[in-house]
SEFIZA-3560 file (N, C-alpha, C; in Angstrom, 3 decimals):
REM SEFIZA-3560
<numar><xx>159.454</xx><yy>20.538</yy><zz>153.386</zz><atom>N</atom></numar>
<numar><xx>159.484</xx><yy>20.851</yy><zz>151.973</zz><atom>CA</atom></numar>
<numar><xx>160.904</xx><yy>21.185</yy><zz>151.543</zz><atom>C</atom></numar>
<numar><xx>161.471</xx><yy>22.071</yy><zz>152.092</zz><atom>N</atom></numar>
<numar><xx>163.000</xx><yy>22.202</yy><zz>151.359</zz><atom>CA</atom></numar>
<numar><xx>163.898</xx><yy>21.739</yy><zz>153.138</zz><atom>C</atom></numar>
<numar><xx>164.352</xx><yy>21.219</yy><zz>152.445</zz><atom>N</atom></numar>
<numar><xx>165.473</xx><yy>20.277</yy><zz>153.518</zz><atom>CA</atom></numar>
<numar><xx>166.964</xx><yy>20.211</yy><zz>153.325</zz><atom>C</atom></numar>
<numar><xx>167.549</xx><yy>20.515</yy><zz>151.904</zz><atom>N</atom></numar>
<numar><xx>168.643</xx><yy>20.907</yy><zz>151.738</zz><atom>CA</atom></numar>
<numar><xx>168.799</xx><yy>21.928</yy><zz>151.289</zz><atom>C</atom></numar>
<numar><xx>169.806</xx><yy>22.147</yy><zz>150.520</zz><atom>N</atom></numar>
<numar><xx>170.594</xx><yy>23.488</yy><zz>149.306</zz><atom>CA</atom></numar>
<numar><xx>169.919</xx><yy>23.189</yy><zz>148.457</zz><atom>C</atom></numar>
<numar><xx>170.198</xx><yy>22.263</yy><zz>148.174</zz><atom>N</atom></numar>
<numar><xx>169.579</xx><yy>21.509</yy><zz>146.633</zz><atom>CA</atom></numar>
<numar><xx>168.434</xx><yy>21.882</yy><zz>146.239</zz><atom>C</atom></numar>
<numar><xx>167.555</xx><yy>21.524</yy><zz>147.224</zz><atom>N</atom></numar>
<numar><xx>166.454</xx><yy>21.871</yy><zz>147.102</zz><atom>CA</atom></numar>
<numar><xx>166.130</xx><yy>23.258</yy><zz>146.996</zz><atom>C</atom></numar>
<numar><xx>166.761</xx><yy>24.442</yy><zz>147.429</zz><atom>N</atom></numar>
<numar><xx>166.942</xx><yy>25.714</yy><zz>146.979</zz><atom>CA</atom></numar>
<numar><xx>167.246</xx><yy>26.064</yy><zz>145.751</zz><atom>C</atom></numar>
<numar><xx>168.264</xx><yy>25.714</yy><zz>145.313</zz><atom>N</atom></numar>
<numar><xx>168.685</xx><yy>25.893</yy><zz>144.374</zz><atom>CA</atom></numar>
<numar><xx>167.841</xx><yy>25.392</yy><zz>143.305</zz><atom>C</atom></numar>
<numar><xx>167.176</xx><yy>24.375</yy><zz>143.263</zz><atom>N</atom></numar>
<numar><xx>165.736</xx><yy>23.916</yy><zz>142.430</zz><atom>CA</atom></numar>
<numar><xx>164.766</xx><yy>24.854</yy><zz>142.122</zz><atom>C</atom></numar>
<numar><xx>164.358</xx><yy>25.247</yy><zz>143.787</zz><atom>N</atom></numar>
<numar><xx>163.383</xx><yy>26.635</yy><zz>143.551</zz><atom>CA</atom></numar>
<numar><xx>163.356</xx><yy>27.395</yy><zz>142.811</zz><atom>C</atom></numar>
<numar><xx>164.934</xx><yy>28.371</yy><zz>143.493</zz><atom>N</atom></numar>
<numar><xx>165.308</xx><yy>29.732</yy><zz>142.680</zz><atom>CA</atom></numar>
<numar><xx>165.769</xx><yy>29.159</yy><zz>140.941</zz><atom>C</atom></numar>
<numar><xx>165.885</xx><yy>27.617</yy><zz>140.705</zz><atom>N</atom></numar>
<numar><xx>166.290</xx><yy>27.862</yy><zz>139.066</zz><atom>CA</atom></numar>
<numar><xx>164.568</xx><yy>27.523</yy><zz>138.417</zz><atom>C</atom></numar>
<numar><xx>164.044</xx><yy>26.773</yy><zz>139.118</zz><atom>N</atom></numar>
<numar><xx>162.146</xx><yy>27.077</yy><zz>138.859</zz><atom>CA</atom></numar>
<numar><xx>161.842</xx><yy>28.639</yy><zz>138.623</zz><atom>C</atom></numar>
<numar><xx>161.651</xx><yy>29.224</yy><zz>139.380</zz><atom>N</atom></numar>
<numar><xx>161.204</xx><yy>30.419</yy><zz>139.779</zz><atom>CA</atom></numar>
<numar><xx>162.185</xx><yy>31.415</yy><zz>138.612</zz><atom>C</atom></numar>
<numar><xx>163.301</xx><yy>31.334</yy><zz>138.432</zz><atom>N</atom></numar>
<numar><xx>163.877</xx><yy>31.518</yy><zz>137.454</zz><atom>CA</atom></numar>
<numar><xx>163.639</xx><yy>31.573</yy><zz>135.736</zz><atom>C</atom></numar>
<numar><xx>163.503</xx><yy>30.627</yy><zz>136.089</zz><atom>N</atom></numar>
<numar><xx>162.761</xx><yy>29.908</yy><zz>134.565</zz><atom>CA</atom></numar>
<numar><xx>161.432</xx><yy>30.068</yy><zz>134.344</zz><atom>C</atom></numar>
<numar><xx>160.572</xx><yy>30.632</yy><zz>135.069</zz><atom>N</atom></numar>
<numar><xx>159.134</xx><yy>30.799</yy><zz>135.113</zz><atom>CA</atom></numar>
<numar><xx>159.307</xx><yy>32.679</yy><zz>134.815</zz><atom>C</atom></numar>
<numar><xx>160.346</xx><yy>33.394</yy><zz>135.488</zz><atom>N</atom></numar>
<numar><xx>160.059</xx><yy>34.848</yy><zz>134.931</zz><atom>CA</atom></numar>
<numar><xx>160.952</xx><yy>34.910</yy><zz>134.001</zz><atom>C</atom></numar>
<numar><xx>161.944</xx><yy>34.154</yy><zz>133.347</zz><atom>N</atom></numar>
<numar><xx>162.320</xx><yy>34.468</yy><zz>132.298</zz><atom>CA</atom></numar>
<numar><xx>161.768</xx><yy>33.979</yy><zz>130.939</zz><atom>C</atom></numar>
<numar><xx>160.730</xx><yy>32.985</yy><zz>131.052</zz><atom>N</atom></numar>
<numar><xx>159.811</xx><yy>32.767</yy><zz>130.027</zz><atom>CA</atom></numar>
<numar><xx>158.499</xx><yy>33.601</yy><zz>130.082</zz><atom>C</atom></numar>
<numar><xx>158.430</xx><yy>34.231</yy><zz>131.404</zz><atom>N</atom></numar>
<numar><xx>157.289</xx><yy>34.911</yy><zz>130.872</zz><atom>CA</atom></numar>
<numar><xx>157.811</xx><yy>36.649</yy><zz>130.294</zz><atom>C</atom></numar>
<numar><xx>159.251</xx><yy>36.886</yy><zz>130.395</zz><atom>N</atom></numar>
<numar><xx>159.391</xx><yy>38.116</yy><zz>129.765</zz><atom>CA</atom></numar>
<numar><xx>159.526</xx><yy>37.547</yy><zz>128.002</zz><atom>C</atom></numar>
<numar><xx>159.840</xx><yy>36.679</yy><zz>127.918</zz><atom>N</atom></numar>
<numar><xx>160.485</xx><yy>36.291</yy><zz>126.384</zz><atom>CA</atom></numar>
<numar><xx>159.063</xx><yy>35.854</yy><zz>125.771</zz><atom>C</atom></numar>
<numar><xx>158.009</xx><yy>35.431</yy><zz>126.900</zz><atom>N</atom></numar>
<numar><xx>156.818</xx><yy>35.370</yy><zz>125.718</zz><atom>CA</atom></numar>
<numar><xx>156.213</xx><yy>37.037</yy><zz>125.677</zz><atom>C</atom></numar>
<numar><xx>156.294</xx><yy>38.132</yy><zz>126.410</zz><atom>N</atom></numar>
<numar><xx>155.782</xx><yy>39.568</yy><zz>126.324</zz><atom>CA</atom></numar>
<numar><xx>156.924</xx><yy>39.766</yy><zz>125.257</zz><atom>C</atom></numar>
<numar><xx>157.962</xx><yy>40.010</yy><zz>125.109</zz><atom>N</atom></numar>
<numar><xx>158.943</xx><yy>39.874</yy><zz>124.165</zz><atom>CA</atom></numar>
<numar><xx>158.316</xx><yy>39.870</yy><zz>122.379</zz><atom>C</atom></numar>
<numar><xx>157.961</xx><yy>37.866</yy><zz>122.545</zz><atom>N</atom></numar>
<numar><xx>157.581</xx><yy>37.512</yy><zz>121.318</zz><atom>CA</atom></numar>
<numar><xx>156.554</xx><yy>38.048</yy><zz>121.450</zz><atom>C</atom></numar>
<numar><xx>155.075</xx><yy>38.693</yy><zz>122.180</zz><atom>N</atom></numar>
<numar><xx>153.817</xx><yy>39.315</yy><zz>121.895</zz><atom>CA</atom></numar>
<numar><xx>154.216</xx><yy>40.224</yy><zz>121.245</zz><atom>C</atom></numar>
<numar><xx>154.889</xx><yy>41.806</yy><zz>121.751</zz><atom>N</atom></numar>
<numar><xx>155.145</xx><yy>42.900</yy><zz>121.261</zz><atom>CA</atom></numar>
<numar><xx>155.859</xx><yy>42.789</yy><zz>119.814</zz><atom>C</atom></numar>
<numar><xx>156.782</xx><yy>42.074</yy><zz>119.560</zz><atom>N</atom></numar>
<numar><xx>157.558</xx><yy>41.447</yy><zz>118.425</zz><atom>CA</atom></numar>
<numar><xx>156.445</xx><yy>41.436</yy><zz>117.268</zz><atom>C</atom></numar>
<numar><xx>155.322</xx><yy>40.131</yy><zz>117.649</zz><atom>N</atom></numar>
<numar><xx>154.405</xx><yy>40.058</yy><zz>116.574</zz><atom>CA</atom></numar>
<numar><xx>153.229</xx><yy>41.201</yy><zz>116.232</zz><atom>C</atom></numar>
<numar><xx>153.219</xx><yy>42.159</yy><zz>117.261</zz><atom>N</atom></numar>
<numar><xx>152.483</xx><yy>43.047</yy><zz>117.101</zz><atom>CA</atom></numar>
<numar><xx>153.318</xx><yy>44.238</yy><zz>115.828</zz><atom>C</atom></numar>
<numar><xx>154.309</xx><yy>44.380</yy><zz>116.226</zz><atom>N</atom></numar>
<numar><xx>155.381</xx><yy>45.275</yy><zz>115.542</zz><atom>CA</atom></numar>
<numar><xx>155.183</xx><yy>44.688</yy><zz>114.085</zz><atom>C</atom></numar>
<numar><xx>155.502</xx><yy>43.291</yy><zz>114.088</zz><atom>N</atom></numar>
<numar><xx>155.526</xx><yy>43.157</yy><zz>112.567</zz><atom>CA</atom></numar>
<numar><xx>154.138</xx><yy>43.168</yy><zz>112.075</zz><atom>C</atom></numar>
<numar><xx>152.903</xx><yy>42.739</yy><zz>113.060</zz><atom>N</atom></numar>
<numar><xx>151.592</xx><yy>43.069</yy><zz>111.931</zz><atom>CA</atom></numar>
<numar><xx>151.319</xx><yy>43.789</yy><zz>111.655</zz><atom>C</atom></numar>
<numar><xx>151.645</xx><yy>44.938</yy><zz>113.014</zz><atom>N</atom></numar>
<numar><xx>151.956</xx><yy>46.677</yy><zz>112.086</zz><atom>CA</atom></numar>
<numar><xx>152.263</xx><yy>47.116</yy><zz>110.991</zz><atom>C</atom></numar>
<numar><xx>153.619</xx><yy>46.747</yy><zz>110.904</zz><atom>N</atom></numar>
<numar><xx>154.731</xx><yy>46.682</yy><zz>109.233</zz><atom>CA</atom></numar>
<numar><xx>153.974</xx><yy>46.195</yy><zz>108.234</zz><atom>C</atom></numar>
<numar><xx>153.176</xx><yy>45.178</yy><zz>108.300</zz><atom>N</atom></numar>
<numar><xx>152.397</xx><yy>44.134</yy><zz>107.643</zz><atom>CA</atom></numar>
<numar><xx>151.300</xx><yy>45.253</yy><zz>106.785</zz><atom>C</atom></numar>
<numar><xx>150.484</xx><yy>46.175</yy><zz>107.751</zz><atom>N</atom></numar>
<numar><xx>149.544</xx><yy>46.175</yy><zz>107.379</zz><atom>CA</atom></numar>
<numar><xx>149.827</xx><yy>47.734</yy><zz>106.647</zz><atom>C</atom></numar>
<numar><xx>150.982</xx><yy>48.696</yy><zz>107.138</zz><atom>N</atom></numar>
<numar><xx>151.387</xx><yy>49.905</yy><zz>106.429</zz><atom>CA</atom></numar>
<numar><xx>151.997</xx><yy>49.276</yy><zz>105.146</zz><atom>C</atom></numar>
<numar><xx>152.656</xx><yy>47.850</yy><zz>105.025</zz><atom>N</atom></numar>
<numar><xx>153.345</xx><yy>47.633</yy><zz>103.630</zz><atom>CA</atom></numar>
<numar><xx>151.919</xx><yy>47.793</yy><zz>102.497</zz><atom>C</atom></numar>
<numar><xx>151.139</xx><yy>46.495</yy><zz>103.250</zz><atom>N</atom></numar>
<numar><xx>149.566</xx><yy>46.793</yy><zz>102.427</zz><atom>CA</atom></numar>
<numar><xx>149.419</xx><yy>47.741</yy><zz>102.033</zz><atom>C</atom></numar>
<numar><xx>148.626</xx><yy>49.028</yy><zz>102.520</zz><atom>N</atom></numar>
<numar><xx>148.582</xx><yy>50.232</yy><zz>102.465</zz><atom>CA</atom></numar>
<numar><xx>149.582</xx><yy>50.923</yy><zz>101.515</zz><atom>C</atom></numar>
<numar><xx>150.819</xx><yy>50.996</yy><zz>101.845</zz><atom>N</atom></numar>
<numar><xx>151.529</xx><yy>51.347</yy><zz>100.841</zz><atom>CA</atom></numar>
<numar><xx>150.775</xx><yy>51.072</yy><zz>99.471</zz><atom>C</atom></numar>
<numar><xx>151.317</xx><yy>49.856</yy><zz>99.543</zz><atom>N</atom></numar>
<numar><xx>151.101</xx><yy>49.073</yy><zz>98.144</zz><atom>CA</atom></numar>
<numar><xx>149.492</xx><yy>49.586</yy><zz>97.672</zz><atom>C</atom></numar>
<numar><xx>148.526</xx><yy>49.238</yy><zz>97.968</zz><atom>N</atom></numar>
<numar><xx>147.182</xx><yy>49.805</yy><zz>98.015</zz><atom>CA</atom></numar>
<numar><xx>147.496</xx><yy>51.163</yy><zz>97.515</zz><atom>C</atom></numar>
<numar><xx>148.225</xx><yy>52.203</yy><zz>98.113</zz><atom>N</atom></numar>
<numar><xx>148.477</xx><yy>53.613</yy><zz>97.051</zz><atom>CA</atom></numar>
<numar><xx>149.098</xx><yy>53.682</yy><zz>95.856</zz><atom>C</atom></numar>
<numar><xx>149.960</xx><yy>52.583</yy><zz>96.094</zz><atom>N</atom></numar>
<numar><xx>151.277</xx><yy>52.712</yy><zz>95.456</zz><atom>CA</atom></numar>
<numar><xx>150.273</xx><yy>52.280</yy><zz>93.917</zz><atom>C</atom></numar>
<numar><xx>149.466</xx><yy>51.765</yy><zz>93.845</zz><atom>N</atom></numar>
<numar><xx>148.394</xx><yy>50.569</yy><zz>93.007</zz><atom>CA</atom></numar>
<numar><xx>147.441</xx><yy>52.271</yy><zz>92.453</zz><atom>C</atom></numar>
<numar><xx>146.949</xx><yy>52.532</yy><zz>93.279</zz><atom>N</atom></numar>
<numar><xx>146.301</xx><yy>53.979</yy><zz>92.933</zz><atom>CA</atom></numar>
<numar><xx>146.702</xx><yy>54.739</yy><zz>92.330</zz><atom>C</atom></numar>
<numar><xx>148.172</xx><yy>55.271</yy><zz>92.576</zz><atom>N</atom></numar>
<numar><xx>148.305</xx><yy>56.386</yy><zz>91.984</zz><atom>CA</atom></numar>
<numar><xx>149.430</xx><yy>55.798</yy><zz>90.607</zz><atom>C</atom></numar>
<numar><xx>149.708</xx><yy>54.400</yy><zz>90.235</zz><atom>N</atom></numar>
<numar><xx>149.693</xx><yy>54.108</yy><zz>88.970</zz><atom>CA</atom></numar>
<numar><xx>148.360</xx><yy>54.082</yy><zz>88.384</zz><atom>C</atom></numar>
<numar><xx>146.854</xx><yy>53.861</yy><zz>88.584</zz><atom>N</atom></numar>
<numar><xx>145.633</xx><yy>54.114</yy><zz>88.019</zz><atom>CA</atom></numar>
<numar><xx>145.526</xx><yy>55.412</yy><zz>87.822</zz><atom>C</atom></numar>
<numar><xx>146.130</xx><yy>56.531</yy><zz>88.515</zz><atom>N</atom></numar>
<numar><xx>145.878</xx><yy>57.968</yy><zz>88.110</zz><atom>CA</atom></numar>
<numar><xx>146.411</xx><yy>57.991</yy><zz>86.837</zz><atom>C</atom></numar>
<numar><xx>148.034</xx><yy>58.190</yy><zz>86.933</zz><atom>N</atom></numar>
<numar><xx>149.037</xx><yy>58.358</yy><zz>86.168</zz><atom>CA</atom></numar>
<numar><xx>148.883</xx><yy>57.921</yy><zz>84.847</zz><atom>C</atom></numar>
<numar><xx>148.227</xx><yy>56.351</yy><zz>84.663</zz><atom>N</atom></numar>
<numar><xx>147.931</xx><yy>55.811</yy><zz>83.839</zz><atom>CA</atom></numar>
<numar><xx>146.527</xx><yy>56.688</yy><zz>83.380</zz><atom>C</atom></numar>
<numar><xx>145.170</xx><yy>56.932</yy><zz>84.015</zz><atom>N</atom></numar>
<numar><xx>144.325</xx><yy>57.628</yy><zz>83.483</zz><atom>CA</atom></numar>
<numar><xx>144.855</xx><yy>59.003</yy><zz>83.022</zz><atom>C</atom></numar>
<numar><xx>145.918</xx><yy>59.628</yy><zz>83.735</zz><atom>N</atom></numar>
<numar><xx>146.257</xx><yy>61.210</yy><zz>83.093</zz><atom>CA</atom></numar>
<numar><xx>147.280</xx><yy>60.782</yy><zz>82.198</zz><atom>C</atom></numar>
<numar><xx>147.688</xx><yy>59.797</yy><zz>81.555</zz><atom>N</atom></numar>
<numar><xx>148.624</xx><yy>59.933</yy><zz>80.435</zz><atom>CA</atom></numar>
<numar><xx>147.508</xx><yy>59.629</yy><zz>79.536</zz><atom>C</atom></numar>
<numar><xx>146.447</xx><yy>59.014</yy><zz>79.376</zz><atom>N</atom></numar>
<numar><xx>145.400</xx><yy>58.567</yy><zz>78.574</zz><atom>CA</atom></numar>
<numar><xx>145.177</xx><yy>59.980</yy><zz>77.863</zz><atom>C</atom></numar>
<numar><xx>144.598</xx><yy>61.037</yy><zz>78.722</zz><atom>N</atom></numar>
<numar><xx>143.961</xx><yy>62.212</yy><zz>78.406</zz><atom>CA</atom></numar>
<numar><xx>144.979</xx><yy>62.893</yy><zz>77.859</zz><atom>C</atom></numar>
<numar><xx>145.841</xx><yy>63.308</yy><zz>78.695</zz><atom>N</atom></numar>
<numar><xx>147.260</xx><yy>63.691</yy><zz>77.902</zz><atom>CA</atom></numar>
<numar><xx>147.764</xx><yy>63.227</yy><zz>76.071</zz><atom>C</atom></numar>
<numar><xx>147.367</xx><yy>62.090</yy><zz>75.748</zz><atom>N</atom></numar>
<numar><xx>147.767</xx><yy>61.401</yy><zz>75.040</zz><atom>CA</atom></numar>
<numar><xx>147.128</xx><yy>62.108</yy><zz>73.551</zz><atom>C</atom></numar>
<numar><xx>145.559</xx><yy>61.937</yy><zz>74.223</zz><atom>N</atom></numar>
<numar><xx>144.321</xx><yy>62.437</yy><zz>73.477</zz><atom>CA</atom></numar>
<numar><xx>144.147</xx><yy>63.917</yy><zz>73.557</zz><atom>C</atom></numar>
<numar><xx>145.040</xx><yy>64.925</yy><zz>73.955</zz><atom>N</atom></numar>
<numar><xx>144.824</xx><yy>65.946</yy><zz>73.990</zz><atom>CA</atom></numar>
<numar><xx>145.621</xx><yy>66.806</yy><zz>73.006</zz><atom>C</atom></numar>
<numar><xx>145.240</xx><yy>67.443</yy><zz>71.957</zz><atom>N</atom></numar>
<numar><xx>146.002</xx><yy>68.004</yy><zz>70.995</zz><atom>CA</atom></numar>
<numar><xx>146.814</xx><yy>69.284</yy><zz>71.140</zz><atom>C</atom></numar>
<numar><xx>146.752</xx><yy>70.105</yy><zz>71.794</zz><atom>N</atom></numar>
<numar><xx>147.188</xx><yy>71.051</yy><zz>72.662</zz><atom>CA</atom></numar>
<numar><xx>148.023</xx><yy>70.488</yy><zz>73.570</zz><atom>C</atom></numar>
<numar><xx>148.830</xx><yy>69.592</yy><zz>73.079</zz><atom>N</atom></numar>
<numar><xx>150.007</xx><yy>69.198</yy><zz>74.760</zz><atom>CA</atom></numar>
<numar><xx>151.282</xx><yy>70.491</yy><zz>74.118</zz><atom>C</atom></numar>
<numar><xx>151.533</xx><yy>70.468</yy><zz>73.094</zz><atom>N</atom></numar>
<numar><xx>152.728</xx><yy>71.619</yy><zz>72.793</zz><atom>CA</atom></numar>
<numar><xx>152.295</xx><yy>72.949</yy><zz>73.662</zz><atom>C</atom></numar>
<numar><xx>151.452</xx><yy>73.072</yy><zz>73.144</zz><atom>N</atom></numar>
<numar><xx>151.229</xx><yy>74.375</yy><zz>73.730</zz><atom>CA</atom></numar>
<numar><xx>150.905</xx><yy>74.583</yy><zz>75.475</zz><atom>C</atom></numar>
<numar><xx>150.788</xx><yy>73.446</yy><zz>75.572</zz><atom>N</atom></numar>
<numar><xx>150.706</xx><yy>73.143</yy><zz>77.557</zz><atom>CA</atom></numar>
<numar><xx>152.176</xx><yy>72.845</yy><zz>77.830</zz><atom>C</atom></numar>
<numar><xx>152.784</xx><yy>72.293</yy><zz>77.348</zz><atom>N</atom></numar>
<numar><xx>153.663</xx><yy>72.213</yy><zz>77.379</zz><atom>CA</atom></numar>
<numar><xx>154.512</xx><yy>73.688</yy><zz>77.654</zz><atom>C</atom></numar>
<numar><xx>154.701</xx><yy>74.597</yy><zz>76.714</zz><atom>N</atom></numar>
<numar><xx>155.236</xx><yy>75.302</yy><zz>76.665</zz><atom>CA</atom></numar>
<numar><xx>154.764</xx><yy>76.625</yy><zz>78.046</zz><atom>C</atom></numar>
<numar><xx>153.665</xx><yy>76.057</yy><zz>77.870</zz><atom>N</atom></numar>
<numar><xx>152.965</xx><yy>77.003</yy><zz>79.673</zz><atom>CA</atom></numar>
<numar><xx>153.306</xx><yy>76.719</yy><zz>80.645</zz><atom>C</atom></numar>
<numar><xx>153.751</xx><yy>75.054</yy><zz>80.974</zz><atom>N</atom></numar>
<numar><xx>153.938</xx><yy>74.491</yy><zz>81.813</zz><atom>CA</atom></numar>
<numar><xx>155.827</xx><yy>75.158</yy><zz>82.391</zz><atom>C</atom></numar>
<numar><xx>156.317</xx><yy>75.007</yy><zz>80.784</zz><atom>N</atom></numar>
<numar><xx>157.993</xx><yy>75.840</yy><zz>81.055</zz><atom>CA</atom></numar>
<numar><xx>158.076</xx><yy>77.246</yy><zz>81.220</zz><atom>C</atom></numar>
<numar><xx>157.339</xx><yy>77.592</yy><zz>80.781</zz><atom>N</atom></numar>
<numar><xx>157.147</xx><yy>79.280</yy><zz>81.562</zz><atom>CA</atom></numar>
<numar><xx>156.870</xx><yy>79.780</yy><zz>82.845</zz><atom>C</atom></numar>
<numar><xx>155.862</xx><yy>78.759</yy><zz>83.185</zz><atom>N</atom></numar>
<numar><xx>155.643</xx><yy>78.773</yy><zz>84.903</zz><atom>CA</atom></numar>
<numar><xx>156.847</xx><yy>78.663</yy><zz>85.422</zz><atom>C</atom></numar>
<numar><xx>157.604</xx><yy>77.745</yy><zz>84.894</zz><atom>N</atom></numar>
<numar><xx>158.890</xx><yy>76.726</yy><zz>85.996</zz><atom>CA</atom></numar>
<numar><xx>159.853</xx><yy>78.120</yy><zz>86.092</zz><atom>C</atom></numar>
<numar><xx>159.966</xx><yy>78.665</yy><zz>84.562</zz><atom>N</atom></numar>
<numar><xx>161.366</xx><yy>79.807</yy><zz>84.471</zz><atom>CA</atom></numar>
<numar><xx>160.648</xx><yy>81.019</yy><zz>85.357</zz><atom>C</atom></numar>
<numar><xx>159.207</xx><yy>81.374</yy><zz>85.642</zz><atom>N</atom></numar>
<numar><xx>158.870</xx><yy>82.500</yy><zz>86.072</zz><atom>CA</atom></numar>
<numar><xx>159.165</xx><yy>82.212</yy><zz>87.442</zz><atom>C</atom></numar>
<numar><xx>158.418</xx><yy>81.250</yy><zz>88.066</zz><atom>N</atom></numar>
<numar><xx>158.904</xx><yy>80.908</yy><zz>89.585</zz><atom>CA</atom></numar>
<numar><xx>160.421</xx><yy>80.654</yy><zz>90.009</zz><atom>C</atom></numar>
<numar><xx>161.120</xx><yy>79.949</yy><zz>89.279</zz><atom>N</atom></numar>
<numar><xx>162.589</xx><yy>80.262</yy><zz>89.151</zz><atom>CA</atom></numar>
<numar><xx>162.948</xx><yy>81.713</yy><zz>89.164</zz><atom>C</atom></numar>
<numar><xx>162.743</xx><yy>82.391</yy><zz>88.413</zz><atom>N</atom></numar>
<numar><xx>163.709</xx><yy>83.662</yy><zz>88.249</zz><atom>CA</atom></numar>
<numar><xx>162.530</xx><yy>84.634</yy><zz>90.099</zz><atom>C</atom></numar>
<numar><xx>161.510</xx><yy>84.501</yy><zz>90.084</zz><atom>N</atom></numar>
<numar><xx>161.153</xx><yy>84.772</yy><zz>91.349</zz><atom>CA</atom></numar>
<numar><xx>161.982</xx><yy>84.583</yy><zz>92.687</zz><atom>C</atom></numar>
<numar><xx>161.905</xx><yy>82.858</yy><zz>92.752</zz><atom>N</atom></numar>
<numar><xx>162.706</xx><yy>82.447</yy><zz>93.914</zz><atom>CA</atom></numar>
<numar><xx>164.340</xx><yy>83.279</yy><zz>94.164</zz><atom>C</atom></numar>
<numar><xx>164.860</xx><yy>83.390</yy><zz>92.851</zz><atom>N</atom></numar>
<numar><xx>166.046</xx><yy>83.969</yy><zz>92.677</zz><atom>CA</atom></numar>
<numar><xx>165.780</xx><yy>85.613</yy><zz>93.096</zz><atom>C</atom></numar>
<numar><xx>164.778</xx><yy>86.490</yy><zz>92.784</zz><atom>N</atom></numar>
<numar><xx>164.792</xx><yy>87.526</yy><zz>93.697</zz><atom>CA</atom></numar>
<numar><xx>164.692</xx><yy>87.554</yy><zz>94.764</zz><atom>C</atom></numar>
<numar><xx>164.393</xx><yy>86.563</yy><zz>95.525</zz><atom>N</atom></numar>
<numar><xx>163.481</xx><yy>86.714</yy><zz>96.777</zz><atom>CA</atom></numar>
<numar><xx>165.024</xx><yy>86.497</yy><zz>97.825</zz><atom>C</atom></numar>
<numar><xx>165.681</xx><yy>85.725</yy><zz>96.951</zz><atom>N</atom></numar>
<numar><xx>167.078</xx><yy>85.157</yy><zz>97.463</zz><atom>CA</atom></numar>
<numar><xx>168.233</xx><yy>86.296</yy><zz>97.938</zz><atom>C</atom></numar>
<numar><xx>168.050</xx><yy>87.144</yy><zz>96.453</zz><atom>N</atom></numar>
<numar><xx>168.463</xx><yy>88.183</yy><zz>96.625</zz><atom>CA</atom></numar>
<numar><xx>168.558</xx><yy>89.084</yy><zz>97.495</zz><atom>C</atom></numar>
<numar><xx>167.203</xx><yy>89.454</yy><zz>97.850</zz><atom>N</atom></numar>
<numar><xx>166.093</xx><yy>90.322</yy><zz>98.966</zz><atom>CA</atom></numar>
<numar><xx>166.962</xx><yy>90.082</yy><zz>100.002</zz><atom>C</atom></numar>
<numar><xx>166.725</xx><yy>88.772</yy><zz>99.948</zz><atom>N</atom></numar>
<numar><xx>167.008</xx><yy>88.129</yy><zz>101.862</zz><atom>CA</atom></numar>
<numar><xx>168.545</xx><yy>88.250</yy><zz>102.182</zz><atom>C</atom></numar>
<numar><xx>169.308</xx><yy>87.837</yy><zz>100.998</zz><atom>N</atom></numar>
<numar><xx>170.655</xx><yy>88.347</yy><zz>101.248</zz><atom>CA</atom></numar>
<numar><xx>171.538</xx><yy>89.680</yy><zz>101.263</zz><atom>C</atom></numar>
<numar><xx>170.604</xx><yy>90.743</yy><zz>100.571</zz><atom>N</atom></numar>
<numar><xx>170.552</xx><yy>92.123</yy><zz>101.141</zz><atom>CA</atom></numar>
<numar><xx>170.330</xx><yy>92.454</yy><zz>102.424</zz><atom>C</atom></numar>
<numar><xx>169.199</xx><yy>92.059</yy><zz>102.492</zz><atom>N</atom></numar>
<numar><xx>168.380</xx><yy>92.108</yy><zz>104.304</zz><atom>CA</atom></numar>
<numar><xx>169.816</xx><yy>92.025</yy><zz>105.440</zz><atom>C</atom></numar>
<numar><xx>170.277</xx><yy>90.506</yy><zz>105.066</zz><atom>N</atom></numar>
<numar><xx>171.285</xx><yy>90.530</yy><zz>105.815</zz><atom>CA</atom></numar>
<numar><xx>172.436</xx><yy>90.953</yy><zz>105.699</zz><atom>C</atom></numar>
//
């Protein structure tokens, strides 16, 4: 069966070529797995991304129709300045502390 070099050298570039195609097809497996992954979180994304414009869009509806937005409004900026001027004590506190 092998009788020269040559014939070695045939082998080992066979044998060669047989484990380096079978890492490059595990390669391309894992590859296509990775991207159907990507594939299927982009979906998903998008699928929320699709949802929570149907919220937004249903709470500006109500919003729209609601006659009392001034006055929510103005509750809504009182919260923000009360928790603000809070956070700002607490800041305080902690930089006393230390």
């Amino acid at each position: 069966m092998i009788q020269t070099t040559k014939d070695i050298l045939f082998l080992v570039l066979g044998i060669s070529i047989l484990v380096i195609s079978f890492f490059f097809s595990l390669f391309l497996y894992y590859l296509i797995k990775v991207i159907s992954g990507l594939n299927q979180s982009v979906k998903s994304i998008g699928k929320t991304t699709h949802r929570v414009e149907e919220i937004a869009g249903t709470i500006k509806e109500k919003i729209s129709a609601f006659s009392f937005m001034p006055l929510l409004a103005e509750g809504v900026k009182l919260s923000v300045d009360f928790l603000k001027e809070k956070k700002k004590k607490e800041k305080k506190i902690t930089e006393n502390e230390e």
